[in-house]
N, C-alpha and C positions, 0 to 999 in steps of 0.2 A: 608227537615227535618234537623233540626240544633242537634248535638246529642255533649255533653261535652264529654271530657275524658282527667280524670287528668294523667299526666304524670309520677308525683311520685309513684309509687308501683308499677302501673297497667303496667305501660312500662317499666320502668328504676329501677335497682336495687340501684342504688344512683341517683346522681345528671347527671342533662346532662352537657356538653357533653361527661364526662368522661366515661361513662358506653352502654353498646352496650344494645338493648331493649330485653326481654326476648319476646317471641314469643308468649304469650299471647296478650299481647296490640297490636300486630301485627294482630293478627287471628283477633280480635275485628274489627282493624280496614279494614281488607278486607270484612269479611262476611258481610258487610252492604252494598245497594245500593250504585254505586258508584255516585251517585250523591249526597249522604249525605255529609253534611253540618258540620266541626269539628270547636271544640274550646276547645284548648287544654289548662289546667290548670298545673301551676306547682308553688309550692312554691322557687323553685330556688331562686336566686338573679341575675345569671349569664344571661350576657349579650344577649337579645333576638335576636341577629344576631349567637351568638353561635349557641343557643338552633334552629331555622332555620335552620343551615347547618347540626347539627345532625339529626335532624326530616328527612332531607333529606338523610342524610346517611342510616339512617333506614327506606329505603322506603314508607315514608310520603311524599305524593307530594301536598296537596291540603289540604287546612283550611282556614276558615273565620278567628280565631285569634288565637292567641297567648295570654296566661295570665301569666306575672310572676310578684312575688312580688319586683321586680329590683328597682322601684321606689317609693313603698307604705310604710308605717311607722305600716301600722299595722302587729302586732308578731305572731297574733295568728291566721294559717292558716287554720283554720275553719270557722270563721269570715270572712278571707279575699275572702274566694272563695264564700257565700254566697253574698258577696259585689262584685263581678266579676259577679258576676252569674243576679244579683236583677238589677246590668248596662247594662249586656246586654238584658234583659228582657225591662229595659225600653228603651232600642233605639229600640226596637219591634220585636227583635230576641227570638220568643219563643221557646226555648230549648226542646226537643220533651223525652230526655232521658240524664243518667249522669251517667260516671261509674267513681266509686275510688274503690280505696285497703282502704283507710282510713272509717274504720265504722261511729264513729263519725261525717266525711264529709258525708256522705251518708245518715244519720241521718237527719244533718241540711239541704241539699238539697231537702229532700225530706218534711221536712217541712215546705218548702216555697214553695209546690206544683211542684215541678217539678219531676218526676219518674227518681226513683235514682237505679244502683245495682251496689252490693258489689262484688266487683271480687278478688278471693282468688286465688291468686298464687297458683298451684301446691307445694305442699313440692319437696326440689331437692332429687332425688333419687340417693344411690349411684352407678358409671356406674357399680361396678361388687361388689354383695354383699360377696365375701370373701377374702381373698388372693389369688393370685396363686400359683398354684402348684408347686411345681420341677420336670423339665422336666422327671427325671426318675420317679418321682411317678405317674406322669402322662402316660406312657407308662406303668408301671407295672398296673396301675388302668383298661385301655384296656385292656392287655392281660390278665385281670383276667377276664373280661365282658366277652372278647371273648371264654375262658376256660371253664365259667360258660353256657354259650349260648349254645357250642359245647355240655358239658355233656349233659344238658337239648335234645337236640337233638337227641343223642346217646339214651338216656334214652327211647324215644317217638319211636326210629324204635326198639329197643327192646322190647318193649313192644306191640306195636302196631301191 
């Protein structure tokens, strides 16, 4: 099973090799048979020996190709990966699935018949949604819990 997956979005928050993979295009690419069949698209221009050594940095070890616009004149990379995609189709590599961040690509992929999905990045969440505290308010904040807890307690054997 030969399965596309563009490199721009879905893995790389910029261009490779400058940017480390978000763990999305990673998960994609474990969860599937490891006999699955990759052909990695990226509109980069950067040199396909690069783009290689990072793949491999971000443990990708195995691919039928590699697709960069390094040597193509065409601009418009919607066009260009429907013309990657319709080449290897005719050397008789039937692509079985195709994932981009790019809608539009997913669009055009999918109408030239090939089963295409949209992969939406997670939004980044932030690690802590406030500021922190000052350690003394953070201690006074406890031993107010701890005060309120204690009453609550006090309260249940006197009453109870």
């Amino acid at each position: 099973m030969l399965i596309g997956l563009s490199i721009d979005g879905v893995l790389a928050a910029g261009l490779p090799p400058t940017s480390s993979a978000n763990l999305l295009g990673l998960s994609l690419y474990r969860s599937l048979d490891p006999n699955t069949s990759w052909a990695f698209f990226t509109t980069s221009r950067a040199p396909r020996a690069a783009i290689e050594r990072w793949l491999l940095q971000e443990g990708f070890s195995t691919w039928v190709s590699i697709n960069t616009m390094e040597d193509e004149v065409e601009q418009d990379p919607v066009a260009w990966k429907i013309r990657a995609i319709t080449r290897m189709q005719a050397a008789n590599h039937k692509m079985a699935m195709y994932y981009d961040a790019d809608p539009s690509s997913v669009r055009a992929v999918s109408a030239i018949g090939v089963p295409s999905l949209l992969v939406v990045p997670p939004d980044v969440l932030p690690r802590y949604a406030s500021t922190y505290k000052p350690w003394d308010e953070l201690v006074a904040h406890i031993s107010q819990q701890q005060e309120h807890a204690a009453e609550q307690q006090r309260r249940r054997l006197r009453d109870g």
